[in-house]
PATORLUM-677567 format. One record per residue (C-alpha): residue number from 1; x negated, y, z. Coordinates in nm, 2 decimals, decimal comma. Layout:
! PATORLUM-677567
+-----+--------+--------+--------+
!   n !   east !  north !     up !
+-----+--------+--------+--------+
! NUM !      X !      Y !      Z !
...
+-----+--------+--------+--------+
END
This chain:
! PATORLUM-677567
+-----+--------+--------+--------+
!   n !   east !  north !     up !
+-----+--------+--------+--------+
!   1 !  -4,87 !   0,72 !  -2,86 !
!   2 !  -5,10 !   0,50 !  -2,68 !
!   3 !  -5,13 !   0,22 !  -2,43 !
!   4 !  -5,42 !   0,23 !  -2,21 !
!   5 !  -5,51 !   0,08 !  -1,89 !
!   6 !  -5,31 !   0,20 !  -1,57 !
!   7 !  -5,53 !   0,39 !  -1,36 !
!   8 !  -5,48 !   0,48 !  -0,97 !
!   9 !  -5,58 !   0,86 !  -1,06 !
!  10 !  -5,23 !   0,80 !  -1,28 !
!  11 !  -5,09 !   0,80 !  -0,90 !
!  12 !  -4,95 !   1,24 !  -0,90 !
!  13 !  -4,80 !   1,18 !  -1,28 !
!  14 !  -4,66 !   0,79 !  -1,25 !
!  15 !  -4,49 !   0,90 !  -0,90 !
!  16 !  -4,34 !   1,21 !  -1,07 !
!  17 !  -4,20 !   1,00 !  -1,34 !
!  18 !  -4,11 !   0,78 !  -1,09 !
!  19 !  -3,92 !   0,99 !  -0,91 !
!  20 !  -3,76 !   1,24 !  -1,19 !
!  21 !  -3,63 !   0,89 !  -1,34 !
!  22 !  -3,51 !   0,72 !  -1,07 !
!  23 !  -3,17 !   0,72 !  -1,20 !
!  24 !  -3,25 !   0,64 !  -1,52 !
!  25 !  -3,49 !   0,36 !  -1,42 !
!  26 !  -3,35 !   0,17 !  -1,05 !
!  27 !  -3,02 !   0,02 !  -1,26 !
!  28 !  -3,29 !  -0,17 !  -1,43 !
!  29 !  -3,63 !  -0,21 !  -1,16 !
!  30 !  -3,64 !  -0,57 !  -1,04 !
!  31 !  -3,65 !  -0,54 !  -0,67 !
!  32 !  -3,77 !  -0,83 !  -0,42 !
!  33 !  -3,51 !  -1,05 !  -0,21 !
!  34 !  -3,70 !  -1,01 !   0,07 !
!  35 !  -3,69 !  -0,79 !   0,32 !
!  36 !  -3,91 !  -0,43 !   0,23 !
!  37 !  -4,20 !  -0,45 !   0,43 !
!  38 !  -4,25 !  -0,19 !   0,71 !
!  39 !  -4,51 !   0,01 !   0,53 !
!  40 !  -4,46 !   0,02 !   0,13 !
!  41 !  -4,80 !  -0,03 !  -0,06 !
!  42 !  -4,95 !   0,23 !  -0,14 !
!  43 !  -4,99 !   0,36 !  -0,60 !
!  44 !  -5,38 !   0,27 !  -0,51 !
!  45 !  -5,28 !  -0,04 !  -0,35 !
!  46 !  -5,03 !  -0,13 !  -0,62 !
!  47 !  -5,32 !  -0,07 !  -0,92 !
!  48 !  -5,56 !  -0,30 !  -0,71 !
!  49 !  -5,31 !  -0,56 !  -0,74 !
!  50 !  -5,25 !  -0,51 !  -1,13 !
!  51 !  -5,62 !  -0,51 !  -1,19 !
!  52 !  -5,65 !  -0,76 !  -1,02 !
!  53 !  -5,45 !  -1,00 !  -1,18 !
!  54 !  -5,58 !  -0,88 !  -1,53 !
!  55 !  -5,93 !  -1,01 !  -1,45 !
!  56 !  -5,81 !  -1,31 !  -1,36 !
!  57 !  -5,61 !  -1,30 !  -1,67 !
!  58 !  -5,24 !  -1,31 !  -1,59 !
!  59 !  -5,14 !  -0,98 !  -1,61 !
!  60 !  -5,21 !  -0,64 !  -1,87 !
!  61 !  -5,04 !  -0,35 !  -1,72 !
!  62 !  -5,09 !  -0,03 !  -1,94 !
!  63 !  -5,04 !   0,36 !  -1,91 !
!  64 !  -4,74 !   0,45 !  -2,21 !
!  65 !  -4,92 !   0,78 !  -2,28 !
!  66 !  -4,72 !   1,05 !  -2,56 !
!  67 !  -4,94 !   1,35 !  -2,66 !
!  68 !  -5,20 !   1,27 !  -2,39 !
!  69 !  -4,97 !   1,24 !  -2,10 !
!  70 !  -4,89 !   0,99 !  -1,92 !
!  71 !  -4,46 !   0,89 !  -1,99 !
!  72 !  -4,44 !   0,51 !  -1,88 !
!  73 !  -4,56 !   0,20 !  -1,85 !
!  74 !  -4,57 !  -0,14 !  -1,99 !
!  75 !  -4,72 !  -0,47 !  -1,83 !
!  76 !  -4,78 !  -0,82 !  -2,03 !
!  77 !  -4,71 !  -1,07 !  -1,76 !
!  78 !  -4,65 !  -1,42 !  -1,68 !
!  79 !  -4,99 !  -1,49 !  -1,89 !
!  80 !  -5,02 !  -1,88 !  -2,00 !
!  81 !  -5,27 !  -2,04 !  -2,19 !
!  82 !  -5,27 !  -2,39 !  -2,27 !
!  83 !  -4,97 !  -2,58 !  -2,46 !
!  84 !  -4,72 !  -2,28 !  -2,40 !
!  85 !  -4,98 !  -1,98 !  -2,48 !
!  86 !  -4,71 !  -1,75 !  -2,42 !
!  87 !  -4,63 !  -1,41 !  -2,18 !
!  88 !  -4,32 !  -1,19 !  -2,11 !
!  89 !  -4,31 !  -0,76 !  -2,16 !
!  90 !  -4,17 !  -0,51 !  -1,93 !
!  91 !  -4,17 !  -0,15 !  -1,96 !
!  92 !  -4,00 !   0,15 !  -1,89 !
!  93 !  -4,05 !   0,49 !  -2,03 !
!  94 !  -3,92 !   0,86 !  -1,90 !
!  95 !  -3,58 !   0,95 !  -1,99 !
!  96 !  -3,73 !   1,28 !  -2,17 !
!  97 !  -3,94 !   1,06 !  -2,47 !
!  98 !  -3,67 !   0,79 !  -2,50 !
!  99 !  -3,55 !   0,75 !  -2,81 !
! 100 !  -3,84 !   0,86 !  -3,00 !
! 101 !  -3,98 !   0,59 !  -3,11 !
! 102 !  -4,24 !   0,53 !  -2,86 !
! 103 !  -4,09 !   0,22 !  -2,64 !
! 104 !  -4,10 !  -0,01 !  -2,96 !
! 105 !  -4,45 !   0,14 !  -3,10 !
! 106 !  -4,56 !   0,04 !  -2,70 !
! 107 !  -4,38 !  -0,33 !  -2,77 !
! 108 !  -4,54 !  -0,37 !  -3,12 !
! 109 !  -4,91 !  -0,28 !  -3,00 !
! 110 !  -4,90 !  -0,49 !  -2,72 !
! 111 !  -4,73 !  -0,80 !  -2,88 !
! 112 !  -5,00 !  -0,76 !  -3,15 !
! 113 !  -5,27 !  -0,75 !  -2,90 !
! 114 !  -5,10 !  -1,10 !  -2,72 !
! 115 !  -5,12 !  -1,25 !  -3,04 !
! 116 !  -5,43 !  -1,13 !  -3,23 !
! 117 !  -5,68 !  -1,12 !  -2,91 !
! 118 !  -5,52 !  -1,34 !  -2,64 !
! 119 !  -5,44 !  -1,60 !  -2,90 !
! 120 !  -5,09 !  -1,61 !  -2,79 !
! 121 !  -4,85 !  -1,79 !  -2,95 !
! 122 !  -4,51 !  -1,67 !  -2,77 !
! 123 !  -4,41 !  -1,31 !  -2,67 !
! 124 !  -4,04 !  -1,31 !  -2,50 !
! 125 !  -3,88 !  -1,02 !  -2,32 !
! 126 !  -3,60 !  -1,03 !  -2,04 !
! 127 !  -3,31 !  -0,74 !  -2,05 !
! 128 !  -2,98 !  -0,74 !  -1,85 !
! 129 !  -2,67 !  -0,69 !  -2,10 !
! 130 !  -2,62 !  -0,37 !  -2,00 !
! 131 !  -2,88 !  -0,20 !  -2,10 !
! 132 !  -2,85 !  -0,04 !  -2,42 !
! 133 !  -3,19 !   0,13 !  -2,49 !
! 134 !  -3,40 !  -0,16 !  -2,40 !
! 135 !  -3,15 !  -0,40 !  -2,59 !
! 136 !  -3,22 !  -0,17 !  -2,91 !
! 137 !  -3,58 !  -0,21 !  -2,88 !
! 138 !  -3,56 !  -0,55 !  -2,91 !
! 139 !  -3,33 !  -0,52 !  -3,19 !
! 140 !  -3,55 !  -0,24 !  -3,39 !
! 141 !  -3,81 !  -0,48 !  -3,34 !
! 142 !  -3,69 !  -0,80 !  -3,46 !
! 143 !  -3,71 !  -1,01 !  -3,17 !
! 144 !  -3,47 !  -1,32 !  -3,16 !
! 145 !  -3,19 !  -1,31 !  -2,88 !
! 146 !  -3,25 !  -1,69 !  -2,74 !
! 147 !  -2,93 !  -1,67 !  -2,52 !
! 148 !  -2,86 !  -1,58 !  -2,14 !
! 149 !  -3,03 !  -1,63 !  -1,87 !
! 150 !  -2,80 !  -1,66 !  -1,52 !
! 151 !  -2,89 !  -1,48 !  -1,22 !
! 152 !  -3,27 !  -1,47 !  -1,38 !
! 153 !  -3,41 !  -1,17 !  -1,20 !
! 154 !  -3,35 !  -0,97 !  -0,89 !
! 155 !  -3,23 !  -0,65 !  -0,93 !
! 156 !  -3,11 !  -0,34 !  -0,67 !
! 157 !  -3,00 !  -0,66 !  -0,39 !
! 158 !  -2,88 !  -0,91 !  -0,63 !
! 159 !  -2,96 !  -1,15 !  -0,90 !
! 160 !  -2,89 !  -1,02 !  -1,24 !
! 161 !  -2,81 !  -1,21 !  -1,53 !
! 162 !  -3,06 !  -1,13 !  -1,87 !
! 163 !  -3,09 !  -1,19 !  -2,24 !
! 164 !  -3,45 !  -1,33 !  -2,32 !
! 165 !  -3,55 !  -1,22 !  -2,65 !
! 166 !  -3,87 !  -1,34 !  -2,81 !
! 167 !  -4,12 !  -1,39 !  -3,14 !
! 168 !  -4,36 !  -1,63 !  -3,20 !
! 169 !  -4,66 !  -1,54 !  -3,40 !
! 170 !  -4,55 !  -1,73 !  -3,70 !
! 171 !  -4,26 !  -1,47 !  -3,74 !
! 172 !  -4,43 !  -1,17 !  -3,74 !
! 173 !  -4,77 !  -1,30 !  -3,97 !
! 174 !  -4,81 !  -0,87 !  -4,09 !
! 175 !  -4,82 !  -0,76 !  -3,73 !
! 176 !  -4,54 !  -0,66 !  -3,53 !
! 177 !  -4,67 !  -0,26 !  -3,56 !
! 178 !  -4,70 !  -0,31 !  -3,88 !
! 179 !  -4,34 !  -0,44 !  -3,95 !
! 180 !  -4,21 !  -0,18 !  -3,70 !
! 181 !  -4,41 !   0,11 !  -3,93 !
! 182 !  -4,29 !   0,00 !  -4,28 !
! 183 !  -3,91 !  -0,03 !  -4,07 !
! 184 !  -3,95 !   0,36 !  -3,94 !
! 185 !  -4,08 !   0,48 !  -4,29 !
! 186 !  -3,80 !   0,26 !  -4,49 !
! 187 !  -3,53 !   0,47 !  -4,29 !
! 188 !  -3,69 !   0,82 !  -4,27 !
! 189 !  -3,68 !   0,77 !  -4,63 !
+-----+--------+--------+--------+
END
């Protein structure tokens, strides 16, 4: 498993996913209040915008990629420097890999790289109630449930209520990949 960055010649694979997961995946996508513009961007037009925003530092939107090929997709966002030094994960994976291990691995590598080359302090990530697989992630992971969030995010025409979950760099000191490894060999064993 390996993050890398998200590339427009991802477009044939990530729409695929896309579109073999959609029932899997649109319980969960965020979805804008506004009304859908006349023409939807384009998967070139969308990685312009990512990449964009990662050189100017807010955003790090990476390819989930199992066995060489491509499965999801996981974006650091909400970048801040400063006095709050802190970002927020999303991600979503294909319903055929879940469950394997590779959504938390994705988590741990990139909360590692927030914290030992950003210089983060804060990692936090947002997860309506309902969703079981993502709320297990958290909770393989170690990440502290810091309560609800009301009507946080907007979500298939309405505003959805979260949990925000989140750890600091102080509570993971070994790295979060390395916590997450010695936890996967502790109960294979």
């Amino acid at each position: 498993m390996r993050l890398r960055p998200l590339r427009r010649r991802d477009q044939d694979t990530w729409m695929e996913l896309r579109s073999r997961n959609a029932g899997w995946l649109e319980p969960w996508d965020a979805t804008s209040p506004e009304p859908p513009p006349a023409v939807r961007p384009t998967f070139g037009a969308f990685v312009r915008t990512l990449s964009a925003q990662a050189r100017s530092g807010v955003t790090l939107p990476f390819a989930v990629d199992f066995e060489d090929r491509l499965v999801g997709q996981l974006t650091v966002a909400s970048i801040a420097y400063g006095s709050l030094r802190s970002a927020s994960i999303g991600y979503w994976v294909s319903e055929h890999v879940a469950g394997r291990g590779i959504t938390p691995t994705a988590v741990a590598l990139a909360t590692d790289h927030c914290f030992g080359v950003l210089g983060l302090h804060r990692v936090e990530i947002n997860i309506r109630p309902e969703n079981r697989p993502s709320l297990r992630v958290v909770e393989k992971l170690g990440f502290r449930d810091e309560g609800l969030r009301e009507r946080y995010l907007h979500i298939q025409g309405r505003w959805c209520d979260h949990r925000t979950f989140a750890l600091t760099t102080e509570e993971v000191p070994e790295g979060l990949l390395a916590r997450w490894r010695a936890i996967r060999g502790a109960s294979a064993g």
